[in-house]
PLY file of the C-alpha trace (Angstrom):
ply
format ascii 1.0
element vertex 244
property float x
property float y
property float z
element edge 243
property int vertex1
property int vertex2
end_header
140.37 121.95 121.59
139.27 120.60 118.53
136.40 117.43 118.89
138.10 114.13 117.13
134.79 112.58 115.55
134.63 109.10 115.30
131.27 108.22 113.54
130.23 104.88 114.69
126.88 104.57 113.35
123.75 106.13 111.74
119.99 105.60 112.55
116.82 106.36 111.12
113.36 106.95 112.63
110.69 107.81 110.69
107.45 109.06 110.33
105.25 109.03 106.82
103.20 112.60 106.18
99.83 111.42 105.27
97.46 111.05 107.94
96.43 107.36 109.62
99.17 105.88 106.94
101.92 103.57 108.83
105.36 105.04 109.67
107.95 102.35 108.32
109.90 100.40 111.64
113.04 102.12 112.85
116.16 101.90 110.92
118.80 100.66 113.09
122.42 100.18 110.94
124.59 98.01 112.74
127.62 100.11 114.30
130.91 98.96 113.98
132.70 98.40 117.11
135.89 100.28 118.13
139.22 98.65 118.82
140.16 98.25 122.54
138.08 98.88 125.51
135.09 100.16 125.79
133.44 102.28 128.04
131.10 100.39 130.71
127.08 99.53 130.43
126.00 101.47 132.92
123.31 103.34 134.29
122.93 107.12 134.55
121.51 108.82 137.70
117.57 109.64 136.89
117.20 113.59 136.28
115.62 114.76 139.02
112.75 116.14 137.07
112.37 112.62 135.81
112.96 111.04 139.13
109.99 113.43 140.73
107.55 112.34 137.85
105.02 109.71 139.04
101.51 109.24 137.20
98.78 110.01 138.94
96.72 106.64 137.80
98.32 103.41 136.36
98.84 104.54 133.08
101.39 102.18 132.00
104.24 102.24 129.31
105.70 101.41 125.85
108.77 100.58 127.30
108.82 96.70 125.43
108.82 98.78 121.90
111.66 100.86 122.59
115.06 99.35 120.89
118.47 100.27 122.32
121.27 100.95 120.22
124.66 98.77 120.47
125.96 101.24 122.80
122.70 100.75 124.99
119.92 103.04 125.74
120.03 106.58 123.74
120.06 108.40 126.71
121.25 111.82 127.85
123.53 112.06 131.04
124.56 116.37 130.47
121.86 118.68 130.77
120.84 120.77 129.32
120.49 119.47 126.45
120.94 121.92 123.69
118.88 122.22 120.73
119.26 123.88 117.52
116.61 126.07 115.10
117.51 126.05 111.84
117.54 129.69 110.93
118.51 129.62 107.31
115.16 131.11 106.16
114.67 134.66 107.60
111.37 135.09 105.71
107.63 135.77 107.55
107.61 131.45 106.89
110.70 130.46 108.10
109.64 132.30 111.61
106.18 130.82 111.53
108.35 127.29 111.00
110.25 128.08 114.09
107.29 129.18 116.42
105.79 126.32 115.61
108.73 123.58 116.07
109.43 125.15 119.57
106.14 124.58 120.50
106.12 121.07 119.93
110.11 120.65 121.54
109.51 123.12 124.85
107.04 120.78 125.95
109.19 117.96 126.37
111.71 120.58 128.99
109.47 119.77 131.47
110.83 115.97 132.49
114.78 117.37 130.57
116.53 120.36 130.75
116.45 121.84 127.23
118.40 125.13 126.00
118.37 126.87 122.47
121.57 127.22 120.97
122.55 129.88 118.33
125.27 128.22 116.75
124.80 124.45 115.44
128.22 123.02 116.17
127.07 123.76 119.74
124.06 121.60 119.92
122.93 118.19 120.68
119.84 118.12 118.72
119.95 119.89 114.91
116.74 120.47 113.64
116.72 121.55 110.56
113.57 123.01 108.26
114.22 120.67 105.27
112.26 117.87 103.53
113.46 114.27 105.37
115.96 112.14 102.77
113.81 109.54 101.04
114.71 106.19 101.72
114.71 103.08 99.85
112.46 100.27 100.46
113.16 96.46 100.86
112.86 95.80 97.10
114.65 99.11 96.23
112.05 101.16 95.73
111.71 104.96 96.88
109.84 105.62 100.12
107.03 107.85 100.24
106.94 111.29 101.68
107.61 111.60 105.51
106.75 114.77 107.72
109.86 114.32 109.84
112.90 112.11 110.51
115.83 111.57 113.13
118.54 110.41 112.73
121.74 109.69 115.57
125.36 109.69 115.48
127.80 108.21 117.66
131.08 109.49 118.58
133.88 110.24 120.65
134.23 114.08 122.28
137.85 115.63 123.01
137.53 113.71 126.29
136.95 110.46 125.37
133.19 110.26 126.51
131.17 107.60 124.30
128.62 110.83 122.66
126.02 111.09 120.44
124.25 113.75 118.58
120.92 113.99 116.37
119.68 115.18 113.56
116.04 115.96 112.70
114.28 116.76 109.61
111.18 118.40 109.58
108.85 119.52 106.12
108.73 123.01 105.61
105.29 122.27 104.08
102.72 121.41 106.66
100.27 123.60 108.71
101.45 125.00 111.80
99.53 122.45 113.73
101.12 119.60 112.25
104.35 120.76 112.42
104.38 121.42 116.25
102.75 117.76 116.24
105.64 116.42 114.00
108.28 118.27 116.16
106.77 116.62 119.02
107.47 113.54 117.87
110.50 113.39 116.48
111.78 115.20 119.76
110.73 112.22 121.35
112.92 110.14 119.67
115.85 112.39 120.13
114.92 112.23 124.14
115.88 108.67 123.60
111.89 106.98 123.04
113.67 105.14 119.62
110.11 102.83 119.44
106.70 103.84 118.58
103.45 103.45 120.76
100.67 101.34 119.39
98.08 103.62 120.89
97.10 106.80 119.23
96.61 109.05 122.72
100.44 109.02 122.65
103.04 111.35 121.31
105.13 108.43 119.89
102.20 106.90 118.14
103.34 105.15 114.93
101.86 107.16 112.44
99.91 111.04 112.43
96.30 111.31 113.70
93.81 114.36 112.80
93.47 115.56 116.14
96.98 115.46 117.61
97.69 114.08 120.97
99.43 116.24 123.66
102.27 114.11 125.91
100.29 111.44 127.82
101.40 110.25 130.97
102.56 106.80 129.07
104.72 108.51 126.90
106.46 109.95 130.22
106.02 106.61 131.84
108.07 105.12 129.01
110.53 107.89 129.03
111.75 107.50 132.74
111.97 103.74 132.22
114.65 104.50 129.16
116.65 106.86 131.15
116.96 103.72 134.37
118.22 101.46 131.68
122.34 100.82 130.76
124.29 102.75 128.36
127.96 102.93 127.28
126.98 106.73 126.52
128.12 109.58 128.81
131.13 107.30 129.66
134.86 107.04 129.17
137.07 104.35 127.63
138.65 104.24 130.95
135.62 103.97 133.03
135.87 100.18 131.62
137.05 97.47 133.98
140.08 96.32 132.55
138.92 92.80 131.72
136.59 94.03 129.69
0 1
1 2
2 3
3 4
4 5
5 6
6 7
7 8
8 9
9 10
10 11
11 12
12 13
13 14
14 15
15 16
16 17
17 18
18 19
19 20
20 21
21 22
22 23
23 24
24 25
25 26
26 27
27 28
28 29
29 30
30 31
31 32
32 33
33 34
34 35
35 36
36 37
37 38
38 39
39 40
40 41
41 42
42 43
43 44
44 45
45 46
46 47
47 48
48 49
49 50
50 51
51 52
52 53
53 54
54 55
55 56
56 57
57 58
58 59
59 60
60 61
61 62
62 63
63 64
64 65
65 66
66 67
67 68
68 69
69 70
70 71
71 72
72 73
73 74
74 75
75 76
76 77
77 78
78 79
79 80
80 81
81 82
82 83
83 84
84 85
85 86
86 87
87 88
88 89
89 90
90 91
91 92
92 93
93 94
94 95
95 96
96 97
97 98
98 99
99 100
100 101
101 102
102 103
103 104
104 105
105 106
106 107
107 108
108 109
109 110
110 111
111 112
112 113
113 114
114 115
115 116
116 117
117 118
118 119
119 120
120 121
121 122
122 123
123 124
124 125
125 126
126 127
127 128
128 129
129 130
130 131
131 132
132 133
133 134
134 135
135 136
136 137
137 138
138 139
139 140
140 141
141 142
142 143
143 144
144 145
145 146
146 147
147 148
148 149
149 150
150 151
151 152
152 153
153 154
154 155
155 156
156 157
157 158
158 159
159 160
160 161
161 162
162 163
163 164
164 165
165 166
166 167
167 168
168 169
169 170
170 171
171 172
172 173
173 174
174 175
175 176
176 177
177 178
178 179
179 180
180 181
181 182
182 183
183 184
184 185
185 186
186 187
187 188
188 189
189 190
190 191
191 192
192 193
193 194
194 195
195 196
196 197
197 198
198 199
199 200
200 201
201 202
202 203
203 204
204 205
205 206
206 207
207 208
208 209
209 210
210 211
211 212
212 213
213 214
214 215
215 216
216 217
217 218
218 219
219 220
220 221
221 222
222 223
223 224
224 225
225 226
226 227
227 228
228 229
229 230
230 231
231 232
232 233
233 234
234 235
235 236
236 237
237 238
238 239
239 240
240 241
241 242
242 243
C-alpha cells in the first residue's frame, strides 16, 4: 500500500565549512497544523541501549539548547533506523565519500539501532553526496558555504502514525577526515540532538574544529534526555483522547 504524504513542515540545521567560523541557529519553519485530532504528546519507551547508558563521571548535558519541533521532540520510536548512502557516483571518489560518511554515522549505532538501506524510498535518513542548498540571510543575502545540512519532514504513513523523515547534505569536497566529522554531526541532528553544544569536545559543537572531537559522554548525556521527552511522533490520530 501506497504511503499518503502529508508534508507538514521543513527544517534546517546547519553547519558553515570553514573552520572555527559560526554555524547560523537552526531553522525551524512553523508547521501548519492538521485538521481534527491529533495524535497524543507522549513519551516513547527509552531504547534499551539508551536506557543502559550511564556516564561514568558527571559529565553533564546540552539538553537546555535542544529545540523541539511542534510535534515535540524529533525522536525515533522504530528501530532500526534505516539510513541511506547516496550511491549515484560509482567512481574511486564517490566510494572514498561513502567510507568515510559511514564512519562518522556507525558510531552513533551504538546508543540506536541503525541499518543501511539499498533503496532510498526505504529509509529514514537520506544522505546524499551533494553540496547543502544555500540559504538566504536575514537581509536577503546568500549564505556562505556549509559542509553539511539536515533537514526533516513530517508526515503521515499508510497507518496513520505522526512520521518523519530526514534529509542530509553533505560536500563532496572535503578531506576524508572532515567528512566523517561532518557526517557525525549532522547524524546527530537526525538522532533528534536539533541544538548545538557550546563546548568544542562535543560532536554537536556549533561550528568545525581542526582536531575533530569523537562522541563525548555529554553528547550521549543529551541524547538520552531527548529520547525521555514528549512527542506526537510514532503515534496515531486515534491514540488522542477524544477531548483533545
Amino acid at each position: 500500500m501506497r504511503q499518503l504524504w502529508l508534508i507538514l513542515g521543513v527544517a534546517i540545521a546547519s553547519c558553515i565549512l570553514a573552520i572555527a567560523s559560526h554555524c547560523p541557529h537552526l531553522f525551524c519553519n512553523s508547521l501548519r497544523a492538521t485538521e481534527g485530532p491529533k495524535p497524543p504528546l507522549v513519551a516513547h519507551p527509552l531504547p534499551p541501549s539508551l536506557a543502559q547508558w550511564h556516564s561514568e563521571k558527571e559529565s553533564g548535558d546540552y539538553f537546555e539548547r535542544v529545540q523541539p519541533s511542534e510535534v515535540g521532540y524529533l525522536v525515533w520510536s522504530s528501530f532500526p533506523i534505516k539510513i541511506y548512502l547516496d550511491s549515484s557516483s560509482g567512481d574511486g571518489r564517490g566510494q572514498e565519500w561513502r567510507k568515510a560518511v559511514w564512519l562518522g554515522v556507525v558510531q552513533w549505532q551504538v546508543y540506536l539501532p541503525l541499518k543501511v538501506v539499498e533503496r532510498q524510498e526505504m529509509a529514514d535518513i537520506t544522505i546524499k553526496r551533494k553540496n547543502p542548498p544555500l540559504q538566504l540571510g536575514p537581509n536577503g543575502e546568500l549564505g556562505r558555504v556549509r559542509a553539511g545540512s539536515t533537514r526533516f519532514e513530517l508526515y503521515y504513513n499508510a497507518s496513520g502514525i505522526l512520521s518523519h523523515k530526514f534529509i542530509i547534505w553533505l560536500s563532496p569536497n572535503q578531506t576524508s577526515e572532515y567528512t566523517t566529522a561532518t557526517a557525525r554531526h549532522e547524524m546527530g541532528h537526525a538522532l533528534g540532538i536539533w541544538g548545538h553544544s557550546p563546548d568544542q569536545r562535543d560532536v554537536m559543537y556549533f561550528s568545525q574544529v581542526r582536531y575533530p572531537p569523537e562522541i563525548s559522554a555529554r553528547d550521549v548525556n543529551t541524547l538520552k534526555r531527548v529520547y525521555q521527552q514528549q512527542t506526537r511522533l510514532g503515534w496515531q490520530k486515534s491514540d488522542a483522547p477524544k477531548a483533545f
